[in-house]
C-alpha positions as CSV (number, residue, x, y, z in Angstrom):
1,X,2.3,-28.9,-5.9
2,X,2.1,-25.8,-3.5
3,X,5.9,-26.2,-2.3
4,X,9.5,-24.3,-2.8
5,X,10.7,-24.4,-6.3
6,X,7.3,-24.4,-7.7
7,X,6.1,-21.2,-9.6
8,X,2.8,-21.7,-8.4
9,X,4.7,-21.2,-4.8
10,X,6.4,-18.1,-5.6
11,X,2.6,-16.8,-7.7
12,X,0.5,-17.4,-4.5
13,X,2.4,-16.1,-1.6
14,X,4.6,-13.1,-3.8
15,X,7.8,-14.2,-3.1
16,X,10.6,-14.0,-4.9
17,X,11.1,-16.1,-8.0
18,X,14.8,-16.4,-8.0
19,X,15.1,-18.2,-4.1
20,X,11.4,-18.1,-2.5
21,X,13.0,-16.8,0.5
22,X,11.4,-12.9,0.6
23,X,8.2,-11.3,-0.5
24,X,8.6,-9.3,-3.1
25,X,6.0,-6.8,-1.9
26,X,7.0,-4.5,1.3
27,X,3.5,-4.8,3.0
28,X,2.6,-8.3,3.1
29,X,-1.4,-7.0,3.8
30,X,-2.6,-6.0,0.0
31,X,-5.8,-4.2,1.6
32,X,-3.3,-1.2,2.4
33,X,-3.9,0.5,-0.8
34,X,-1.3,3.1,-0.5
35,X,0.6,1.0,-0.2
36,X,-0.8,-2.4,-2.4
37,X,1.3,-2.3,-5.2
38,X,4.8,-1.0,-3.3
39,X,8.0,-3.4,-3.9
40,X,11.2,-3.8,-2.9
41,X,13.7,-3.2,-5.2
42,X,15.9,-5.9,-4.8
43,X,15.3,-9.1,-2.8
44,X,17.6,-9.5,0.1
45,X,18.3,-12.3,0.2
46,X,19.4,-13.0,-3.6
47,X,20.1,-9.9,-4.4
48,X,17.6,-10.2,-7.8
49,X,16.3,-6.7,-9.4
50,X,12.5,-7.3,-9.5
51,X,12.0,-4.5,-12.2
52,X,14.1,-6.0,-14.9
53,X,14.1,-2.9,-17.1
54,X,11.8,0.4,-16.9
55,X,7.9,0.0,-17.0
56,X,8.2,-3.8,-16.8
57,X,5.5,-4.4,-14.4
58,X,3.0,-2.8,-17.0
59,X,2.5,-5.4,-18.9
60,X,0.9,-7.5,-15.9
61,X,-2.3,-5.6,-17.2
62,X,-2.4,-8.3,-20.1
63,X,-2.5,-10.6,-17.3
64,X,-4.8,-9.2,-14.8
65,X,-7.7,-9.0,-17.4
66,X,-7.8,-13.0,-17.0
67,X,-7.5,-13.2,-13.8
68,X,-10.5,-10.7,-13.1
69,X,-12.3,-12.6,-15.3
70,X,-11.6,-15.7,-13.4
71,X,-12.7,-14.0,-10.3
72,X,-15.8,-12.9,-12.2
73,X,-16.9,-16.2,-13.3
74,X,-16.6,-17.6,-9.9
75,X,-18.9,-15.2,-8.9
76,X,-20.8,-16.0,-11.8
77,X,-21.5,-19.8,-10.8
78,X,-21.5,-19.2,-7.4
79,X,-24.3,-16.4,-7.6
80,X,-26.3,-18.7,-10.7
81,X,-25.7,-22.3,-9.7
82,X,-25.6,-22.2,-5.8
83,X,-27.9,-19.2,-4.8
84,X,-30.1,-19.3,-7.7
85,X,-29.8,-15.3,-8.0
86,X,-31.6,-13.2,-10.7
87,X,-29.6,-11.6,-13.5
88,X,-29.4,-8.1,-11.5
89,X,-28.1,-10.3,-8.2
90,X,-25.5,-11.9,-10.1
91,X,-24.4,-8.8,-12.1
92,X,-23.8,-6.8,-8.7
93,X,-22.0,-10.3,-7.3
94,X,-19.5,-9.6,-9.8
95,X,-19.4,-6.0,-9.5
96,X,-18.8,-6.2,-5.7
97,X,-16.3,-9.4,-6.0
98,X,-14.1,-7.2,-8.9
99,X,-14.2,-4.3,-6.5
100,X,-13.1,-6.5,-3.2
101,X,-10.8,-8.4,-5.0
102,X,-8.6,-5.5,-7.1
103,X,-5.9,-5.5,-4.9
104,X,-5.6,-9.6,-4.7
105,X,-5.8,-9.7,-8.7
106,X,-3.3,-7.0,-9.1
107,X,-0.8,-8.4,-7.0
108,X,-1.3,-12.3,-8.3
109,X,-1.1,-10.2,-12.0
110,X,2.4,-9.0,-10.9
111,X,3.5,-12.2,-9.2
112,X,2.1,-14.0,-12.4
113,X,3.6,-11.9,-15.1
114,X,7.3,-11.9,-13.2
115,X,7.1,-16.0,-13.1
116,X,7.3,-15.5,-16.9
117,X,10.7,-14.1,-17.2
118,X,12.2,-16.1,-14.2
119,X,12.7,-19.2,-12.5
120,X,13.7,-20.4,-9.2
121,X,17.3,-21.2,-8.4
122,X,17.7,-24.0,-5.8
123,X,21.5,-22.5,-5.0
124,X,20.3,-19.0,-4.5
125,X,17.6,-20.5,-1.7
126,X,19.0,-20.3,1.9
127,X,20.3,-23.6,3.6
């Protein structure tokens, strides 16, 4: 389920989507804000443009509102069902977990929304 070839693969670590073989993002550590949401242009190993056409990474937004809200819910049950919190607990829960989690969410938003438009290619993978 979580091997090469998989999209989930390519959604959860932020590699490449063509081969699997290089992380799309240059600095692997998304807590670097300046530097969170910095790409490489091209992977180097397949040679695939990551920005298809101009702006294309905007519409990961449509998919970064689920996500959050996944995120959100988690904290949600976690906060309700495990700690037994009041309302105001689990509404700062959620606050704080969308706050600590932005940069996670909008990289998996990006890796999410670029698994859409393409798939991997076993002959592009190295040997």
């Amino acid at each position: 389920m979580f091997k090469k070839g998989t999209k989930l693969y390519s959604i959860l670590t932020g590699a490449c989507p063509k081969c699997h073989e290089e992380s799309m993002f240059k600095n692997k550590n998304p807590y670097k804000l300046s530097e969170a949401l910095s790409m490489h242009e091209n992977c180097s190993n397949c040679k695939t443009k990551y920005k298809i056409e101009p702006s294309f990474f905007y519409g990961s937004m449509y998919v970064s509102y689920p996500v959050g809200i996944a995120f959100a819910t988690a904290a949600f049950v976690i906060s309700f069902f495990v700690f037994k919190a009041s309302i105001h607990v689990i509404f700062i829960s959620i606050i704080a977990t969308l706050i600590v989690f932005m940069p996670i969410i909008l990289r998996l938003s990006r890796n999410i929304w670029i698994n859409f438009f393409m798939s991997y290619d076993k002959s592009l993978a190295k040997k």
